[in-house]
Structures are given as C-alpha cells and as structure tokens.
N, CA, C and O atoms as CSV, one atom per row, in Angstrom:
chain,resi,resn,atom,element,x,y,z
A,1,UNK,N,N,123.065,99.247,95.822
A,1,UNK,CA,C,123.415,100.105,96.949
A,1,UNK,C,C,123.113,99.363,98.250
A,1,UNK,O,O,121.977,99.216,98.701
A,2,UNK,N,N,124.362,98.859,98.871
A,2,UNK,CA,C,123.678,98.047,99.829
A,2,UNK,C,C,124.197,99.015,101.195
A,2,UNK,O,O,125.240,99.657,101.321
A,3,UNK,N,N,122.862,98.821,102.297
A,3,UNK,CA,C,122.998,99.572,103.630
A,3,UNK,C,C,123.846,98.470,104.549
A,3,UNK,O,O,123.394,97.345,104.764
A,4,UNK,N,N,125.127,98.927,105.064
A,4,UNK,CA,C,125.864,98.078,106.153
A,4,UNK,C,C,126.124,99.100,107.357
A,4,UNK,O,O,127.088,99.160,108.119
A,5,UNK,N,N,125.197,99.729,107.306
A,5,UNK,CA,C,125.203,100.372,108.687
A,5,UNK,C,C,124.932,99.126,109.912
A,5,UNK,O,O,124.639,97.938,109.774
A,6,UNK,N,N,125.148,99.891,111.044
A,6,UNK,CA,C,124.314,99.010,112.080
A,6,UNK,C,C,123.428,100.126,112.679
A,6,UNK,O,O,123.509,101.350,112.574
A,7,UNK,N,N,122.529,99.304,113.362
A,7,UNK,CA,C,121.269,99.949,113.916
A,7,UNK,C,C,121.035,98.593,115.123
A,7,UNK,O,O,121.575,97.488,115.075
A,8,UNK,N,N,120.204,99.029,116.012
A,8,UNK,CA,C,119.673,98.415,117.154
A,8,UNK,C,C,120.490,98.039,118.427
A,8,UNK,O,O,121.590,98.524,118.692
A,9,UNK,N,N,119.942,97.279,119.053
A,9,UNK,CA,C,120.480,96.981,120.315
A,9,UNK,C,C,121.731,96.160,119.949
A,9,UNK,O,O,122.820,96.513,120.399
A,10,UNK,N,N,121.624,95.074,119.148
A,10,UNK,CA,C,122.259,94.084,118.396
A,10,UNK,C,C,123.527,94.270,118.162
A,10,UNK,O,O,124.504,93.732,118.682
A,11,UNK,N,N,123.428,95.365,117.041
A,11,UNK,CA,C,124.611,96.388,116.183
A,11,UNK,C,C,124.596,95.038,115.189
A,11,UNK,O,O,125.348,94.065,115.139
A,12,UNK,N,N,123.738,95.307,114.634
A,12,UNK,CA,C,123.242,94.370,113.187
A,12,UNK,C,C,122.984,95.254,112.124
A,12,UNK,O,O,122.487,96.343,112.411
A,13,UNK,N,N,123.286,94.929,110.684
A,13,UNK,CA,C,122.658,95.564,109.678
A,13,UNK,C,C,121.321,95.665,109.571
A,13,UNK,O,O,120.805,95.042,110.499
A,14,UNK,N,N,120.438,96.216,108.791
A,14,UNK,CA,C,119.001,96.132,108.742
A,14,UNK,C,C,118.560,95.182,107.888
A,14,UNK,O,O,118.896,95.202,106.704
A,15,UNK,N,N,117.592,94.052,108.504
A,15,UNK,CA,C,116.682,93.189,108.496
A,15,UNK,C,C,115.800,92.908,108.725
A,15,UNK,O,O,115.537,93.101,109.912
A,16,UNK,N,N,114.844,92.367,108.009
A,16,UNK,CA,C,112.797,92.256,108.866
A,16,UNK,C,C,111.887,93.575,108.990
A,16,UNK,O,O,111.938,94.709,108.513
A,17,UNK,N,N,111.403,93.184,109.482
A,17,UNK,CA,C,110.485,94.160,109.956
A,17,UNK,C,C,111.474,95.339,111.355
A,17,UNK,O,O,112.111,94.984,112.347
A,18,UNK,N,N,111.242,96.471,110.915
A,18,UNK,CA,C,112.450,97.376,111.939
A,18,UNK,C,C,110.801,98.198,112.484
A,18,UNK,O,O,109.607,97.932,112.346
A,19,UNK,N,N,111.725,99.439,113.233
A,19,UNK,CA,C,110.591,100.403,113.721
A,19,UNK,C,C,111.611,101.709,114.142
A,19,UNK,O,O,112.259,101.500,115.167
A,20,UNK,N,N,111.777,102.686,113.654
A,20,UNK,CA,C,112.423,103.792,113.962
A,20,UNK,C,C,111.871,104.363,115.653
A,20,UNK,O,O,110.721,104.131,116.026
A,21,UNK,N,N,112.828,105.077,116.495
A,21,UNK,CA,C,112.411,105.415,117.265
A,21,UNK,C,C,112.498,106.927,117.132
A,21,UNK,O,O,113.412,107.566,116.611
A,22,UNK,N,N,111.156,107.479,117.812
A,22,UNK,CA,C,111.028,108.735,117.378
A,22,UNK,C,C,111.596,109.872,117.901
A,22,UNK,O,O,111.049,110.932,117.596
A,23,UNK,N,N,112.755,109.917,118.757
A,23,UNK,CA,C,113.661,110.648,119.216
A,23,UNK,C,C,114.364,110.930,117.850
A,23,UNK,O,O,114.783,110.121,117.022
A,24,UNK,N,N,114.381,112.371,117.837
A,24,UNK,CA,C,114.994,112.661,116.467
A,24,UNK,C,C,116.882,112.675,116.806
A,24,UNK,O,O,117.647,112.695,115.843
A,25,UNK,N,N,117.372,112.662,118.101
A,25,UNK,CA,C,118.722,112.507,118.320
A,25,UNK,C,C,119.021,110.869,118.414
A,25,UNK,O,O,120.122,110.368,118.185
A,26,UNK,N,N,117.876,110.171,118.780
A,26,UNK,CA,C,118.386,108.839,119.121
A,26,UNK,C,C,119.536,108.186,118.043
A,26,UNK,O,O,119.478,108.178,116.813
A,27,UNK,N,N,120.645,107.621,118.971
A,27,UNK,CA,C,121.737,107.144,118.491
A,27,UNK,C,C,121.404,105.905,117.116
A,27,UNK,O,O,121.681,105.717,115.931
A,28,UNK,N,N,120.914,105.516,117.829
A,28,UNK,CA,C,120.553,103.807,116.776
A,28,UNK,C,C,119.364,104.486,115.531
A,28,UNK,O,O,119.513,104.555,114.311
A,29,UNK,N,N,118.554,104.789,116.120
A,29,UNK,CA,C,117.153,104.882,115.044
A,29,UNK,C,C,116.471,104.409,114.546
A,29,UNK,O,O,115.348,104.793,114.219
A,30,UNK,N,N,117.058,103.307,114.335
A,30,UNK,CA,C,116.383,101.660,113.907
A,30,UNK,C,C,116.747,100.811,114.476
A,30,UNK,O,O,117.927,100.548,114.704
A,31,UNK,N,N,115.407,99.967,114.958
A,31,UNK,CA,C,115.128,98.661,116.198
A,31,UNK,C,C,115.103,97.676,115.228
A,31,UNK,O,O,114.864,98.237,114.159
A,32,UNK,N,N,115.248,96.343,115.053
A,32,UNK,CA,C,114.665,95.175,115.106
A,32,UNK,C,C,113.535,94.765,115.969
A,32,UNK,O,O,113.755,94.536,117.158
A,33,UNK,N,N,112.254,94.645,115.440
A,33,UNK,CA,C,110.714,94.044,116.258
A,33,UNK,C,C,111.273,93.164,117.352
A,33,UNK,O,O,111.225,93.328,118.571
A,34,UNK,N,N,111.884,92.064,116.545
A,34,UNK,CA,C,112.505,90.989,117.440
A,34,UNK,C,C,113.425,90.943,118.455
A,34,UNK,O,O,113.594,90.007,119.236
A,35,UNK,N,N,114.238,92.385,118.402
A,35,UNK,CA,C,115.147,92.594,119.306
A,35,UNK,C,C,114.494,93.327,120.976
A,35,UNK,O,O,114.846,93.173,122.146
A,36,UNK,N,N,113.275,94.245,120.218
A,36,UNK,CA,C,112.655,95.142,121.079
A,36,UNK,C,C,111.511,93.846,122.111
A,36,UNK,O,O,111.187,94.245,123.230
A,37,UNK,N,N,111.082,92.668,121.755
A,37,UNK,CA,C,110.248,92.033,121.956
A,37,UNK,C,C,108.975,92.515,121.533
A,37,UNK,O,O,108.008,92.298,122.264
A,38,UNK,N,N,108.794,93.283,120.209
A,38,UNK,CA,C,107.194,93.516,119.723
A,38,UNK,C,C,106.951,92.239,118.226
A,38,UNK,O,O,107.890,91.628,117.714
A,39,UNK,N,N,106.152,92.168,117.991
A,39,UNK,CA,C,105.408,91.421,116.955
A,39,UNK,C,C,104.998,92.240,115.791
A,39,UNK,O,O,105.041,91.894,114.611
A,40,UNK,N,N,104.512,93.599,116.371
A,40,UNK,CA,C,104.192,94.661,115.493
A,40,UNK,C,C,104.270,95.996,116.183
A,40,UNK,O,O,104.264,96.240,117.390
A,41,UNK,N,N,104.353,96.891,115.041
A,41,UNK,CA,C,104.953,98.060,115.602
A,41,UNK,C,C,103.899,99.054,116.419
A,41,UNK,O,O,103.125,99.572,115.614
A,42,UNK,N,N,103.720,99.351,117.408
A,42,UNK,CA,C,102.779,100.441,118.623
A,42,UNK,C,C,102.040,101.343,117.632
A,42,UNK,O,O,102.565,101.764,116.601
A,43,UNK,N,N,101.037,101.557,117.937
A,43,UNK,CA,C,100.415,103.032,117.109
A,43,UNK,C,C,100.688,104.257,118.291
A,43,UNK,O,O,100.637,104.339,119.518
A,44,UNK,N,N,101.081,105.348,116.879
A,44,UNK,CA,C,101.495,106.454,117.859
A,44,UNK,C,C,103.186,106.293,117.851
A,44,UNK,O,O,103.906,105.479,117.272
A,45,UNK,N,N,103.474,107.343,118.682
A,45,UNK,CA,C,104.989,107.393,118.591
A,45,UNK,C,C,105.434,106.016,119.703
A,45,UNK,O,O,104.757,105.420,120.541
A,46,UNK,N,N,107.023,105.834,119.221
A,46,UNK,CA,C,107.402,104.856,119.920
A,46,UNK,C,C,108.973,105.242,119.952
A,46,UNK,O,O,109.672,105.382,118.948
A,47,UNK,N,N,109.345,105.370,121.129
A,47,UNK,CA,C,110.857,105.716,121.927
A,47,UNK,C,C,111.476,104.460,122.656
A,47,UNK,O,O,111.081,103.900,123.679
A,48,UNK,N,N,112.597,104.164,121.816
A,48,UNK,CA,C,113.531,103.215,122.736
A,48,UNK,C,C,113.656,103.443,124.161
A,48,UNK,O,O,113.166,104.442,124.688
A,49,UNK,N,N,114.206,102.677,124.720
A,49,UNK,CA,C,114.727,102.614,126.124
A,49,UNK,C,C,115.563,103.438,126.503
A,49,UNK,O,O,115.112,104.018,127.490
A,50,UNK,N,N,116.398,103.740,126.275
A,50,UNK,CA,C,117.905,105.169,126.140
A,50,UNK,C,C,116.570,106.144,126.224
A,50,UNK,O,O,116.050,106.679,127.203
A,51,UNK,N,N,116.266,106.165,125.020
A,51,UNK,CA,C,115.718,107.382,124.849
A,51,UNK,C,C,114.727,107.987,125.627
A,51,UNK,O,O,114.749,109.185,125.907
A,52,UNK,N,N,113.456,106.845,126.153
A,52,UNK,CA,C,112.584,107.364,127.043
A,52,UNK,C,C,112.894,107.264,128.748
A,52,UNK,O,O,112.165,107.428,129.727
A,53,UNK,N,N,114.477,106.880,128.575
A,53,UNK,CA,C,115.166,107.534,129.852
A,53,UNK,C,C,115.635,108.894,129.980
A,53,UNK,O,O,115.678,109.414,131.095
A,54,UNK,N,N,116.068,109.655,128.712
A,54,UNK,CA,C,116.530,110.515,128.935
A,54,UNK,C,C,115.090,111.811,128.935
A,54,UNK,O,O,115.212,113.029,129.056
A,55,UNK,N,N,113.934,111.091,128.777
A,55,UNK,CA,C,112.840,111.869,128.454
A,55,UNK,C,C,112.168,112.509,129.774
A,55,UNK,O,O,111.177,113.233,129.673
C-alpha cells in the first residue's frame, strides 16, 4: 500500500522524519523537518505558518 499523496511546503510524497501540524483543518498536515528548518520535532503543539496566520 503505497502513500503518493503530497504533503508539505514541497508537494512531496512522505519521507524522513515528518511532523503533523496541529490545526485540525490545515491543508498539508504533514511537514518535512527539513523543509520546516527543525532537526527535531517542538514539544507541545506545533502549527505551520498558514496556519498560525490564520490563528
């Protein structure tokens, strides 16, 4: 069962280490670490950019 969605800023399939953003409407839902510039994922909730604009 392979996932060929896209997700992230990218519009890449899912790879690596990801991090959901916790906007339950957010469009994408899944980041790439590497795309967002993290190493590892925030403790606590974590909202994309879109999203903690519209917040």
């Amino acid at each position: 069962d392979v996932d060929d969605r896209k997700y992230c800023y990218c519009d890449r399939t899912s790879f690596g280490e990801m991090i959901a953003c916790d906007d339950n409407s957010c469009e994408r839902e899944w980041f790439h670490l590497s795309c967002i510039a993290l190493v590892a994922p925030p403790k606590g909730s974590w909202y994309c950019d879109t999203c903690q604009q519209k917040r």
